[in-house]
C-alpha positions, 0 to 999 in steps of 0.5 A: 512473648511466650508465643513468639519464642515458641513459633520462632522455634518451631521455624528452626526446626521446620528448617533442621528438618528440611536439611541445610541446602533445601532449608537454605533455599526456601529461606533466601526466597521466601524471607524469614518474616513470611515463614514466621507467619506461616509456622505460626499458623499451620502445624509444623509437622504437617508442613515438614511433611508437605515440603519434603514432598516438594522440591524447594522451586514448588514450595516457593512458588506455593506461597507466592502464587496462593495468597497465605490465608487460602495456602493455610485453609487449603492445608487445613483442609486436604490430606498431605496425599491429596494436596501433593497429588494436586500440586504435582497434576495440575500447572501452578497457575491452574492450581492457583486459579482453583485455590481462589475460586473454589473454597478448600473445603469443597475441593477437600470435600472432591477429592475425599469422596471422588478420590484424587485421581477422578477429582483431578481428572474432572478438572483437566476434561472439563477445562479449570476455567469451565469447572470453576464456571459450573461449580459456581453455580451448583454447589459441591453437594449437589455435584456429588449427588448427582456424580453418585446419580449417574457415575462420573463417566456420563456427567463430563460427558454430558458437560463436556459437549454442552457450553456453559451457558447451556448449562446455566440454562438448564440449571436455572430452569430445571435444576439437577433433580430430573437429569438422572431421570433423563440420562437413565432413559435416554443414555448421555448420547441420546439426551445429547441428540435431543439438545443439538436437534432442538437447542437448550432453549427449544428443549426447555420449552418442551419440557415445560409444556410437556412435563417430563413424565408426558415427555417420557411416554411420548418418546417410548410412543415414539421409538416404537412406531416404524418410520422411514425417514425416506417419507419425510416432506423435501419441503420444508415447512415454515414454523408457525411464528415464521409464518406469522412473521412473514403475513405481518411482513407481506405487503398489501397491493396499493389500489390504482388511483383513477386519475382525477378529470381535469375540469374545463372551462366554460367559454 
C-alpha cells in the first residue's frame, strides 16, 4: 500500500511539474493507468527532464509506439541528451523500429563512444533497415572495433556500396579481422573495384586460395609492372569450367548407318 501512495504521488508531481496545460495533455492521451505504471518504474526526475524536452504530441507517441518495457530500458540506458537528440533526428517510426531491433544498451553503447551525432548519422547513410540487418550479425563491439580501426568515414563507405548479402557473405567467411588490413592497403575505393570486378563470391575464393598475405604481395607485384591495357586479347577467352561445360555439352557426330542389303530370294 505503502508503495502505492508513494508512486501515486510521484505521478502528481510528475504533472505539477510539467505545467497544467502540458500535463493535461499527456494525461487525457495516455490515461492515468499507463502513467502510474511508467512513474513506477523510471525516476521521476529523469522523466520530468525528458518531457520538458518534448512536446506533449512526441511524449504520446513515445509511449504508444515503443512498447513500455523497451521505453524504460531505453531511458535506463541512454543519457537524456542522447535520447532527445535521437527522438528529435530520426522519424517516430524509425526510431521505434530501432528501439525493437537493436538492445538499448548497445545503442547506449553507439551513441556513447561514437557520439550522437556520428551514431545517428550512421543510421540515416546506411538506411535503419539495413543497419539493423548488419548489426544483427556483428555484434556492437565488434562494429566499434572496427569503426576505431578504420574511422567512420571508410566503413559506411564500404557498407554503403556493398548489399547486405555481401556483407553476410564476407562476415561468415572472413569475419572483420582482416578488413582493416585490406582497407589499409588497398584504400575503400580500390577494395571496392576489386569486389564489383570479381563479385563477393570470386574474391572470397581468392582469398581462400591465396591467403591474404600472398594476396597482398601478389598485387604490390602486380601495381609495379608497366602494363598497357592497349595489349589486352579482343578476344575473350572462355574460363576453364565454361569450357568444360561446353565439351560435355558438344554433341558427337552420329556414324552414318550403311543400309542393310535386302536379301532376294531364290527362285
Amino acid at each position: 500500500m505503502k508503495e502505492v501512495l508513494v508512486t501515486i504521488q510521484s505521478v502528481y508531481q510528475y504533472l505539477e511539474k510539467l505545467g497544467p496545460k502540458k500535463s493535461f495533455q499527456i494525461l487525457k492521451n495516455l490515461g492515468y493507468e499507463k502513467l502510474l505504471s511508467l512513474t513506477g518504474k523510471v525516476p521521476k526526475e529523469r522523466l520530468i527532464v525528458l518531457t520538458q524536452k518534448l512536446s506533449e504530441d512526441t511524449v504520446v507517441e513515445l509511449v504508444k509506439q515503443i512498447p513500455e518495457k523497451i521505453l524504460v530500458e531505453m531511458i535506463r540506458e541512454n543519457d537524456d541528451d542522447d535520447l532527445v537528440y535521437f527522438i528529435h533526428s530520426l522519424p517516430m517510426e524509425d526510431l521505434a523500429l530501432v528501439s525493437r531491433s537493436i538492445p538499448p544498451h548497445d545503442v547506449g553503447l553507439l551513441a556513447k563512444t561514437l557520439g550522437k551525432e556520428t551514431s545517428v548519422e550512421i543510421l540515416k547513410t546506411l538506411g535503419i533497415e539495413k543497419s539493423i540487418a548488419l548489426l544483427r550479425e556483428i555484434p556492437m563491439k565488434d562494429f566499434l572495433w572496427l569503426v576505431d580501426e578504420i574511422q567512420v568515414g571508410p566503413v559506411i563507405q564500404l557498407v554503403s556500396e556493398l548489399s547486405v548479402a555481401d556483407c553476410k557473405k564476407w562476415i561468415k567467411q572472413r569475419g572483420l579481422a582482416e578488413l582493416p588490413i585490406l582497407v589499409k592497403f588497398f584504400g575503400v575505393s580500390n577494395a571496392l573495384k576489386i569486389f564489383k570486378k570479381l563479385g563477393m563470391n570470386q574474391a572470397l575464393e581468392m582469398m581462400f586460395l591465396l591467403g591474404t598475405r600472398e594476396m597482398l604481395e601478389l598485387s604490390l607485384i602486380l601495381s609495379g609492372m608497366q602494363l598497357d591495357e592497349k595489349n589486352i586479347p579482343a578476344l575473350v577467352q572462355l574460363k576453364p569450367d565454361e569450357l568444360t561445360s561446353k565439351k560435355k555439352t558438344k554433341q558427337t557426330p552420329k556414324k552414318k548407318q550403311i543400309p542393310k542389303k535386302k536379301k532376294t530370294s531364290k527362285r
